[in-house]
N, C-alpha and C positions, 0 to 999 in steps of 0.2 A: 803433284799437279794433276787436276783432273783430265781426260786425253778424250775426252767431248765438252764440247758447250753443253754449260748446266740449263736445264727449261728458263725461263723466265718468271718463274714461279714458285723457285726454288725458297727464296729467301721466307717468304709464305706460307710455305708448307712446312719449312724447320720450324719456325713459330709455333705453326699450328699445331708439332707433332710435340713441341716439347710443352704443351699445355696442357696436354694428356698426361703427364705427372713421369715423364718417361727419360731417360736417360741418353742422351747423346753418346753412342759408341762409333770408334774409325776402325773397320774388319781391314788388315794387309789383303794387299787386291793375290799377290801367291799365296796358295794353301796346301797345307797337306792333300793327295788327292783320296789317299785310301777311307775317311767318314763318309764322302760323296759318293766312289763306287760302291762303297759298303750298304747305305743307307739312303739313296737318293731315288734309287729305284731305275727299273732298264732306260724309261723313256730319255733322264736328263742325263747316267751315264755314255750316252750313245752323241751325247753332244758337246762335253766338256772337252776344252782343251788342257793338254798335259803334258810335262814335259819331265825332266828329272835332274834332281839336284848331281852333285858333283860325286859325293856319296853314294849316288842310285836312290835317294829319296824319289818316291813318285810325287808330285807334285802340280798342282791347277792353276787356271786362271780361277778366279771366286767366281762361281757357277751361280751363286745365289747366296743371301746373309744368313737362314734358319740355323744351318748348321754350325759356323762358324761363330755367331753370338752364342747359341750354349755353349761352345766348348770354349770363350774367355768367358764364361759367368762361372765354369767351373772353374778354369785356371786362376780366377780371380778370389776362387773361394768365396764367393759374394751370396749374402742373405737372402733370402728368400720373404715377401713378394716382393719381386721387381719386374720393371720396364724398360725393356730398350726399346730404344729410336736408331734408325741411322737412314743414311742416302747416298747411294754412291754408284760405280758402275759395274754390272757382271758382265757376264763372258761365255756366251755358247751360241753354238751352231744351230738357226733358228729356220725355219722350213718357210719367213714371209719373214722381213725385217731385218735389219743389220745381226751382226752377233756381238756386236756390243752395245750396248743400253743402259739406262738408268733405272735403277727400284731405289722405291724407299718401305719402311713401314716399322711397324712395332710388335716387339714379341712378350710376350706378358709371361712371366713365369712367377708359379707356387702359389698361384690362386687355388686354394683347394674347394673353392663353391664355384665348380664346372659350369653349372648353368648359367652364373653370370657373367663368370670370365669371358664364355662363350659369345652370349651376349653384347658384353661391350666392343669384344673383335667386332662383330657384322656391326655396329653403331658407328663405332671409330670412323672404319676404313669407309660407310657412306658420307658420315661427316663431314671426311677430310674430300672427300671426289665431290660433297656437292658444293663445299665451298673455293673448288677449283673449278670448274664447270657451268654452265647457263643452268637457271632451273626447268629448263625444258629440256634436260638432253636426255631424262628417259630413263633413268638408270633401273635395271633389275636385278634384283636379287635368284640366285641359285642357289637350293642349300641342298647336300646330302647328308648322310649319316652311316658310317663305317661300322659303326657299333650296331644298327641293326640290320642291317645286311651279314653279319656275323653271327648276331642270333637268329637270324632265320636258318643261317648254312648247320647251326648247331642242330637248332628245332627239328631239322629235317634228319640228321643223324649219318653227316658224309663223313667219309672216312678222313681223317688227320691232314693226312698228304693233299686229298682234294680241297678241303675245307684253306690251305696255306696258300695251293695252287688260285684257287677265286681270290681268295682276297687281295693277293698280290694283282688282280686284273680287275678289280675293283677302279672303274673310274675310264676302263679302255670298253668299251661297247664292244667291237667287233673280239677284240682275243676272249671276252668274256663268254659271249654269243659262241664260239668256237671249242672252247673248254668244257661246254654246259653241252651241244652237240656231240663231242667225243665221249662224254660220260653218259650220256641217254643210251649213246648205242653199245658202248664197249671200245676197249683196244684190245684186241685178240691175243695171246704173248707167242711169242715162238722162239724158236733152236730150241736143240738138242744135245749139247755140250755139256760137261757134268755142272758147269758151273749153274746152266740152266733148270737140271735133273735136281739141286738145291735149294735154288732158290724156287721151285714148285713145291717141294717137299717141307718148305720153311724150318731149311736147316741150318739155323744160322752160326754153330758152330763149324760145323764139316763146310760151309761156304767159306768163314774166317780163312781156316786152315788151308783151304784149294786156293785161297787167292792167295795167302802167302808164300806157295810153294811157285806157282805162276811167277811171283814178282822175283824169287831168289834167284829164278831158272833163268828167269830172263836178263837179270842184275838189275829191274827197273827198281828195285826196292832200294836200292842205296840211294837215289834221287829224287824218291816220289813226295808229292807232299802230300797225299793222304794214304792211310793205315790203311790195313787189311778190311780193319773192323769199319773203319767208313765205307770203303767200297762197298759190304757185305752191304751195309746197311743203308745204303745209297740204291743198292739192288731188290734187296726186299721190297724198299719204298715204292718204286718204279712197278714192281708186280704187282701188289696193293693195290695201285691207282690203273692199272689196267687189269684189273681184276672187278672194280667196283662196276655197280650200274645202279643208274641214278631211274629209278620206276615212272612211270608215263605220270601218274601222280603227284610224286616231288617234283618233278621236271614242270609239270603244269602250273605247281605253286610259284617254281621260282620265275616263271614267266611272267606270270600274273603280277608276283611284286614289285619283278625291273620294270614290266610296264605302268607303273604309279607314278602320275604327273599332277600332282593338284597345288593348288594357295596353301599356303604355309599353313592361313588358320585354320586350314580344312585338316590338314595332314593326320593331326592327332588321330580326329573321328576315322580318317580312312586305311590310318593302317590296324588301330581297333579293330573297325569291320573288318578287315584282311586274315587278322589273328582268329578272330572268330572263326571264319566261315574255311582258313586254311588247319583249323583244332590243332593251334600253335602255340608254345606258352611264350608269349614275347614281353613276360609283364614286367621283369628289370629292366630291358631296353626298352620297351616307350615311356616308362614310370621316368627316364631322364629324358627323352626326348622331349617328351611334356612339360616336363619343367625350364626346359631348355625355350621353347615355344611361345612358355607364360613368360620369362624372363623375358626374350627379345621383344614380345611384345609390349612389355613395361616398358624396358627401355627406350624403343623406336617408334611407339605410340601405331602409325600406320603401316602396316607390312602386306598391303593388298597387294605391293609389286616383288612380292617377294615368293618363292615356289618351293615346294619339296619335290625333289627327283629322286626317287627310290635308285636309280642305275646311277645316280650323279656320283663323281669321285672328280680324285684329280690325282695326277698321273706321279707322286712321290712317295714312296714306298713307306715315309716315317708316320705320316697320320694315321689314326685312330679312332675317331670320333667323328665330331664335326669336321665337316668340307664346303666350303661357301666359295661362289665368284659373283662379281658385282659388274656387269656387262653396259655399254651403251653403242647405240650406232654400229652394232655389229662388231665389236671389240671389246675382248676382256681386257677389263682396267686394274682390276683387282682380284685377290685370291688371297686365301687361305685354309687354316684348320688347325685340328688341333693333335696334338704331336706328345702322348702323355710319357710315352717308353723311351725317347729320344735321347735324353739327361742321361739316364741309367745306362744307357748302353756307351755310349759315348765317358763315362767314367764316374757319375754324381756317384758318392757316396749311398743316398738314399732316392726314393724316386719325388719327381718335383714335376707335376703337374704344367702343361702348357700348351697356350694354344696363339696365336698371330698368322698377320697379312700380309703383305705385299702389293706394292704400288706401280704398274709398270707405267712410268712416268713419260715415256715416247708414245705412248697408244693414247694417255691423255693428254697430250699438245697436241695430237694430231683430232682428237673431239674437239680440244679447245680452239683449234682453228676451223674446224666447221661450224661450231658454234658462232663464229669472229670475236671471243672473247680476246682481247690482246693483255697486254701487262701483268701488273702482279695480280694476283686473288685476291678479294676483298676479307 
């Protein structure tokens, strides 16, 4: 039994969603919690609720559906391309709004032609919001791109550790803005401990060894859960990244590009220009952007409300590529992107392509009642 009143528009929107050629799935509202900390990124584990089985299983309220559909599409062993649908309620600590809520949407899996898969996500999810809404409620499009904000971090030639640290803050403006500061100016390293006198000397053997003798001295080694050889290498990392500096130069570039706000159909031409004038080779990552572009523009015919935000992300660690939300009246209604590593990590056999939305269905009753649409959707 559901444990909110469903919108009034519910019955309308399963229609609508199962017309899109897509599969009705019911996700258990308890889940495992260790895919969500693993893989949902800081922002939404700092808000699930968790609790633990009898066993000591760690275990969630369903935080969200992305995760929990691939992993029954793999337990189900199920063919590749398919579509789920589903609707029901999540579960987390929200900073304006209840912490329990309804989403619906669809997640498309093993479309191996990105551009249109892509595509049909930002179609879909306007679709469905504009045949639940007045047609004046405005709606815009926001789309980012993970993939090139990755070639440029490449183009520019940061070091591993930095390059992991941005993209993970891909989509957070200020931790970005602050990461991108810390690396223009330096983080200075200090002590003088031998473990220190090591890891300057990038001795990653004689570190292995010091840190194993530390752990046997102390008995923390019968209990620890990481090796010698990850701390070592935990330690290097850290020196690395406060070793690197990022030149008045590249720092300018990447300024330059997180400030890129233009109309979708402009974007092509202006991150072009950008590549040009930053003597960047960005030519596999816009060669798909581009295509990505001409696709949604086929599909959607009009995309004058639609935007490219070079800085645009959104705040879940599994995306890849595309990143889009679909906003109205100062509320995002909608979100998604596309998620290609997610299968594979979580256990697919081979990798399986994927990208899908999300419908935060409380943020549209509450447009639909500024609008005074009442009942079901037409």
């Amino acid at each position: 039994m559901p444990l909110l009143n469903l919108p009034d528009f519910t019955d309308a929107l399963l229609k609508d969603l199962a017309g899109r050629r897509t599969e009705l799935v019911t996700i258990p509202v308890i889940q495992p919690a260790a895919p969500f900390l693993d893989m949902a990124g800081e922002d939404l584990r700092r808000r699930i609720f968790t609790t633990e089985s009898e066993t000591g299983e760690a275990l969630c309220l369903r935080p969200e559906f992305t995760i929990p559909v691939c992993m029954g599409h793999i337990e189900g062993n199920a063919g590749t391309p398919k579509r789920y649908a589903y609707l029901g309620e999540v579960f987390r600590q929200r900073r304006e709004g209840p912490n329990e809520f309804y989403q619906a949407g669809i997640e498309d899996l093993g479309d191996h032609d990105v551009a249109a898969a892509d595509a049909r996500a930002v179609s879909d999810a306007l679709e469905v919001l504009r045949a639940l809404l007045a047609k004046d409620s405005g709606l815009a499009v926001t789309i980012g791109d993970q993939t090139v904000f990755e070639a440029v971090l490449a183009a520019l030639g940061l070091p591993e550790g930095w390059k992991r640290r941005l993209v993970r803050a891909f989509g957070d403006r200020a931790a970005l803005d602050a990461m991108l500061s810390s690396l223009s100016r330096g983080e200075a390293g200090n002590g003088s401990s031998e473990a220190s006198r090591l890891v300057e000397a990038n001795d990653r053997a004689g570190l292995v060894a010091h840190i194993a003798d530390l752990m046997d001295a102390t008995g923390y080694s019968s209990n620890a859960s990481r090796t010698p050889e990850e701390i070592a290498d935990r330690l290097l990392e850290k020196h690395e990244l406060s070793e690197a500096r990022l030149e008045a130069h590249a720092f300018s570039v990447l300024t330059e590009f997180l400030a890129l706000d233009v109309e979708l159909a402009q974007a092509p031409a202006a991150l072009a220009s950008f590549a040009d004038a930053a003597g960047l080779d960005l030519r596999a990552a816009l060669s798909r952007f581009d295509h990505r572009v001409a696709a949604i523009r086929n599909r959607s015919g009009d995309v004058s409300a639609m935007r490219y935000r070079a800085a645009f992300g959104r705040p879940l660690d599994y995306y890849t590529g595309l990143v889009f939300e679909i906003g109205a009246a100062g509320q995002v209604l909608a979100g998604g992107g596309r998620y290609d590593r997610m299968l594979t990590l979580l256990g697919a056999a081979k990798p399986i392509p994927a990208v899908g939305f999300s419908l935060w269905l409380d943020r549209i009753t509450a447009v639909r009642q500024a609008d005074g649409k009442a009942g079901g959707a037409a």
